[in-house]
Every structure is written in structure tokens, then in C-alpha cells.
N, C-alpha and C positions, 0 to 999 in steps of 0.2 A: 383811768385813761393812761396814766406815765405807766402804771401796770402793765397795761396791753401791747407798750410803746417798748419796757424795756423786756417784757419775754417775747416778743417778735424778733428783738435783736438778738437774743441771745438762743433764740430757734435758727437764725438766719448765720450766726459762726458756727453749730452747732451741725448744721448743712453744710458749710465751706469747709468744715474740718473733715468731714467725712468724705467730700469728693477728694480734699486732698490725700486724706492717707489710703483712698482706694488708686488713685496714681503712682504711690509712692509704692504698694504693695506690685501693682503691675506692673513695673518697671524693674524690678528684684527680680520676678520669678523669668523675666525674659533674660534678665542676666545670668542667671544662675544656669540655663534650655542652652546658651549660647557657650558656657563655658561645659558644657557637657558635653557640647559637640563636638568641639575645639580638642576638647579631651578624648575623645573617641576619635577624633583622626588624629592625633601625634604618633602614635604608633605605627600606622600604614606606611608614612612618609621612609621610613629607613626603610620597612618592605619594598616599598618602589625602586629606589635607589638598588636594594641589593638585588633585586632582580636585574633590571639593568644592567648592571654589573656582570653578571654571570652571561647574559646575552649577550655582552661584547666581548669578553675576556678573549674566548677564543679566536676570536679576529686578532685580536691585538699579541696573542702569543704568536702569531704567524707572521707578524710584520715587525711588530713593534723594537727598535734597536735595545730595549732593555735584555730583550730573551738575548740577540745575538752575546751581547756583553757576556751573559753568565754561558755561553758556548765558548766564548774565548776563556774565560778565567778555568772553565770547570771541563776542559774537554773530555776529560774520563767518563762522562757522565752521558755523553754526547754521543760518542761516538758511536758507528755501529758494531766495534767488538764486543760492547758492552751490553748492545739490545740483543746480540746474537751472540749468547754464549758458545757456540761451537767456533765462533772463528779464533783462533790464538795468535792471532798476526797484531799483536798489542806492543812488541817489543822494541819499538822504536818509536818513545814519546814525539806526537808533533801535535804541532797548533797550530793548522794552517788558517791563514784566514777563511771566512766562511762563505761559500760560494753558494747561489741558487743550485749549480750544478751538482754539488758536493752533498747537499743538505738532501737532495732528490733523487740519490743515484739510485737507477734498477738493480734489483737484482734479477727481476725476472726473462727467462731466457723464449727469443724473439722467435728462433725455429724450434719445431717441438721434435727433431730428428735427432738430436744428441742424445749417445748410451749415459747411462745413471752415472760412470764414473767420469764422464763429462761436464756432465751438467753440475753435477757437485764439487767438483775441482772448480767450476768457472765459478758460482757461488763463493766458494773458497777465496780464491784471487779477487772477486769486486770488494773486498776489504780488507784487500793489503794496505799493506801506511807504507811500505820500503821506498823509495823513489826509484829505485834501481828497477823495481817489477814494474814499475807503470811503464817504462823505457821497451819492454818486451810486452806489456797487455797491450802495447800501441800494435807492435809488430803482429799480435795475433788476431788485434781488430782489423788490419788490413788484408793479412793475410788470409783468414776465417769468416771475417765478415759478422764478427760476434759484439754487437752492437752496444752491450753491456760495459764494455772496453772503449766506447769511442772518445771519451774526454782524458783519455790517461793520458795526454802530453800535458794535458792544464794541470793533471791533479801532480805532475810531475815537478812543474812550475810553482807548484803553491809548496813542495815540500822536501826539493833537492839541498835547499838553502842549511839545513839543519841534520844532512849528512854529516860526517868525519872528516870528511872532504869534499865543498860542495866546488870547489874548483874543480876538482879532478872529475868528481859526478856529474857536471854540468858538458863536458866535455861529451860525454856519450849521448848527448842530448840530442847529436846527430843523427841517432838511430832513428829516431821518428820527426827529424826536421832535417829537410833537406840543404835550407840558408843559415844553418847554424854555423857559425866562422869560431876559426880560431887560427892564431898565429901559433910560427916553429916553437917562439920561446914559452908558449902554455905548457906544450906535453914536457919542460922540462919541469913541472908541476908535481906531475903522476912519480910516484916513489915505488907502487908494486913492481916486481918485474913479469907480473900478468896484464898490466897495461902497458908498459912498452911491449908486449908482443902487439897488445891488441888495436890500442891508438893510433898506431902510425898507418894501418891498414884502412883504420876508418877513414883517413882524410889524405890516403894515399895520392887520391885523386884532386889534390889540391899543394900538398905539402910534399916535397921529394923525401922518400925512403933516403937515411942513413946508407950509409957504404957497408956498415958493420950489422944491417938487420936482416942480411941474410943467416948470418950466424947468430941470431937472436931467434929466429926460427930454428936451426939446426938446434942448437941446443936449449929450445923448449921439449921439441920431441926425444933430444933424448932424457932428460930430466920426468917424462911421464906424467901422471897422474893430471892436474889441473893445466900444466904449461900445457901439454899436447892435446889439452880439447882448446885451449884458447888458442895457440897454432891452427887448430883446424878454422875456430872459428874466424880469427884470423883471416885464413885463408879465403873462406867465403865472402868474405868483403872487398877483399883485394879483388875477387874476380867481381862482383857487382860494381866496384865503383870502374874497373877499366884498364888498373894498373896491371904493369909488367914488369914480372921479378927474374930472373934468370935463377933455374931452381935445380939441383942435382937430378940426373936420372933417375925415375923411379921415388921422385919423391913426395909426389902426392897420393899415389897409390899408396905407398907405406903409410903415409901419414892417415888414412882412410883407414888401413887393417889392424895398423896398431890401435887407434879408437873404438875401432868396434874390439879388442881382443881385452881394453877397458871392463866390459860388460863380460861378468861371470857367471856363473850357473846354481850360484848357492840360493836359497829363498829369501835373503837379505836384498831389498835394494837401496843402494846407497846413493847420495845426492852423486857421488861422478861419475855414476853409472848413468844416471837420468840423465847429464849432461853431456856424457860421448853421445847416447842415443839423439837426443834434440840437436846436437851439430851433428851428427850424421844425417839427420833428415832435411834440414836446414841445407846441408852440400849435395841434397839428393841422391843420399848414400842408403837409404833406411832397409833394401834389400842385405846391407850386411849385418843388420840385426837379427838374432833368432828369433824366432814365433814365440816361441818360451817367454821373452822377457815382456813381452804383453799379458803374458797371464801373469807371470810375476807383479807388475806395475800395478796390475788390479787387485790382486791378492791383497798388498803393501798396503794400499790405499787407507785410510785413515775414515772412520765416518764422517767425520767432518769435511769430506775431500781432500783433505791436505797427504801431504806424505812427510817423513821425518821428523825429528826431533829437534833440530837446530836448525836456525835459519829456515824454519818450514816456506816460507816466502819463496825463496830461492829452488827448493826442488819443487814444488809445488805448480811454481809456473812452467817448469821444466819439463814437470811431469804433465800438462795442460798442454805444451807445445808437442810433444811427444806423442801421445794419446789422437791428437789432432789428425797430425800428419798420418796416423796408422787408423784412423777413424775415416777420412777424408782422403783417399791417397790420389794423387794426379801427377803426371809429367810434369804440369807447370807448373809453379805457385807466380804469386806476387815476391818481389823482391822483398828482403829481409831488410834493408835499409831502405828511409824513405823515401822517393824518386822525385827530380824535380817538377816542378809545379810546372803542368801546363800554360 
């Protein structure tokens, strides 16, 4: 009987152990299914992320102030002479601040009627950096209606400051703002003696002419070359803003024939040739231009649209204003300086 009594009990632990360690086996292999799983998703998680990532980045390169920063630090890299190697108008480091307008600018041209040496000139000029051309792409947006040009007083704004002379430079600032002011003792500023021809004319109509800038005229013309296109140009101002010069007989004429006698006949054309031309069309003189020197100007042209060697900026727009006025001819234009605001 104790027999019966003590292998019952020890059948009876003999069952309890065995439920237990079928619990303890079960409990393992669900740990081990869990940590397997666990283990097969670690990996995905950094895939998620790096997707994401790539799906936003380019939002955030278009907004985000990090990109602006390394535009400011790195402008070489930025700029559009660098995405367009054909432009070479790089020679006057700036860093303007960066503007929606700036970052966006067209190049693409609005009317499709402009000849190839047009169109690739205006190309040419929407990535000048000079401050000095924005002053004149203003004049030929008004003038022309070349839309590509219509922010050049801003972009003039963000980058007259880091001229040679942004006093002297800002002064002509007049050309395409009508409320631009300046007082007598500014132009005592300007040290060329091609802005005293030309300065006092611009703001003639504000500031009284010198006693002695009649003979500042006289003898730009006879001095030649650069003085006597800035006499002309000069001149066209003085008549747009109003003023009254008392002027020798015969002296605007001359000063018209000697400009055009500027323009020669070799196959060379040279930035002061491009510039008698564009003040002569500017004075509604362009009749005394030869036919010739339009093929020449096409000839010269650059594939890049530019023309010249130096200061390509400068003949370039010259040659853009030039080209225009003999592309586009009319009795009237828009005034050369800005008009007051209605």
C-alpha cells in the first residue's frame, strides 16, 4: 500500500515536471520567432529614412537658407557664366545678394522676330555682372520692349556698390530712374573728365550748367576719340531733359559728322566705332552711318554674341543697341533717359 502510495507521488512530479519543461521549451522558441523578426526589420528602418530623405531633399534645396549660404560663399559656382560657358562677362567678381529674381532670370527671348545676331547678343548681355550695362539693358528694355532686361535697375542695385567708384556709378543711376537726386557737391566726386562732360547734362535739368561747360564741350570735340562720342552723348540728354545751352554755329552738326567720320571702313570693328554708331542712333543720327558697317558689326560678332576683347560688356551692349535701332528703325523711340512717372 505505502508502495502504491509512494509511486503515485512520484508518477504525479514526474507529470508536473514534464508540463513544466514543455512551458519552458514553449516560451524559448517564441523568443527566439520574435527576435528573428526583430532582426529582419533593423535593416529596413535606415531604408525608410533614406528614402524619405531623397524625396525631400529637392524641395529643400530650393528653399532651404543652407543652399542660399553656400551661393553666397561660393558664387563661382553659382553663377550663370559658369553654367554657360560661352558667356565671358566673369570679370568683375560680385556677390550680390540673392534675389528670386536674380536666381530666375530668362534668358529666353519673348518675340520670336529677332535676326540670330540679335538674339545671341541679348543672350550675351542677360549675364553681364558690369553695373554700368544694367544702366543701358534698362534703356533697351524700355526702348525695345526686350523683356529679358526688365529687372536691370534691381540687378544694378544689388551690384553698383562693388564698382571702383560706386559713388560716381550710382550717379548715372539716373538713366533708368527718374527720382534719382543728387546734389552740386556730388559730381565734385566724378574725377574722369568723360563724366564731367557727361554728368552735368544728365541732371542739367535740376543742377545749373557751369559758366565754363560750354568749353568742356568744345574741347571734348576737339580732343576726339572717346570725349566726342560722350559730347554727343552728352548732348542727347541735354536735349531730353530740356536744358538750354547757347552753342556755336554749326555746332551740332559738326559734332554729328565728326562721330560718324569715327566709323572707318577697315573689317576691324572697334568698341569706338560701336559707340559713335549707338550715339548716333540714340541722336536719331543713324542715316549717317554706312550700310557697310552693319555687315561689318555681323561679320565681328563673336559666337558667343559678344564682340571684343576687353570689356566685352561694354561693346557688346553697344553693339545690341546698335543692331536694334538698324533692326527696328522708326522716327520715334522712347526717350534714352527715364521719364517721369505718371
Amino acid at each position: 500500500m505505502r508502495r502504491k502510495f509512494v509511486l503515485g507521488i512520484l508518477v504525479s512530479v514526474l507529470a508536473f515536471s514534464t508540463i513544466l519543461l514543455g512551458f519552458s521549451n514553449f516560451n524559448g522558441d517564441d523568443r527566439a520567432c520574435n527576435e528573428e523578426i526583430m532582426h529582419g526589420l533593423e535593416p529596413t528602418q535606415p531604408e525608410a529614412e533614406s528614402t524619405k530623405s531623397e524625396t525631400t531633399e529637392p524641395e529643400l534645396t530650393d528653399s532651404e537658407p543652407a543652399e542660399t549660404e553656400q551661393t553666397q560663399s561660393e558664387p563661382a559656382e553659382s553663377m550663370p557664366t559658369q553654367q554657360e560657358p560661352k558667356s565671358p562677362l566673369a570679370y568683375i567678381p560680385i556677390n550680390p545678394e540673392p534675389t528670386e529674381t536674380e536666381q530666375t532670370q530668362p534668358v529666353s527671348l519673348i518675340q520670336a522676330n529677332y535676326s540670330i545676331p540679335v538674339a545671341n547678343a541679348i543672350k550675351f548681355c542677360a549675364y553681364s555682372q558690369a553695373p554700368e550695362a544694367m544702366l543701358w539693358l534698362d534703356v533697351i528694355h524700355r526702348r525695345f520692349g526686350i523683356e529679358v532686361f526688365a529687372t536691370a535697375l534691381q540687378r544694378f542695385d544689388q551690384m553698383y556698390w562693388l564698382a571702383d567708384q560706386p559713388s560716381v556709378i550710382r550717379m548715372f543711376r539716373r538713366i533708368a530712374d527718374y527720382n534719382n537726386q543728387i546734389c552740386a557737391s556730388d559730381l565734385a566726386r566724378a574725377t574722369s573728365s568723360l563724366d564731367h562732360i557727361t554728368l552735368p547734362a544728365l541732371y542739367c535739368d535740376r543742377l545749373i550748367l557751369s559758366s565754363d561747360y560750354l568749353m568742356v564741350l568744345e574741347d571734348g570735340v576737339s580732343n576726339g576719340g572717346y570725349a566726342l562720342t560722350h559730347v554727343l552723348l552728352a548732348w542727347v540728354w541735354m536735349q531730353e531733359n530740356g536744358c538750354e545751352l547757347e552753342l556755336p554755329d554749326g555746332f551740332v552738326e559738326d559734332l554729328y559728322h565728326a562721330n560718324a567720320a569715327l566709323i572707318n571702313t577697315d573689317s576691324v570693328v572697334t568698341d569706338l566705332e560701336m559707340e559713335a554708331a549707338a550715339f548716333l542712333c540714340l541722336a536719331g543720327q543713324s542715316d549717317l552711318i554706312a550700310d557697310s558697317f552693319l555687315e561689318r558689326v555681323i561679320a565681328n560678332q563673336a559666337i558667343d554674341g559678344g564682340w571684343g576683347s576687353n570689356m566685352r560688356w561694354h561693346t557688346t551692349v553697344l553693339g545690341l543697341l546698335y543692331l536694334l535701332h538698324a533692326e527696328f528703325p522708326s522716327d520715334t523711340y522712347p526717350p534714352v533717359l527715364a521719364p517721369e512717372p505718371a
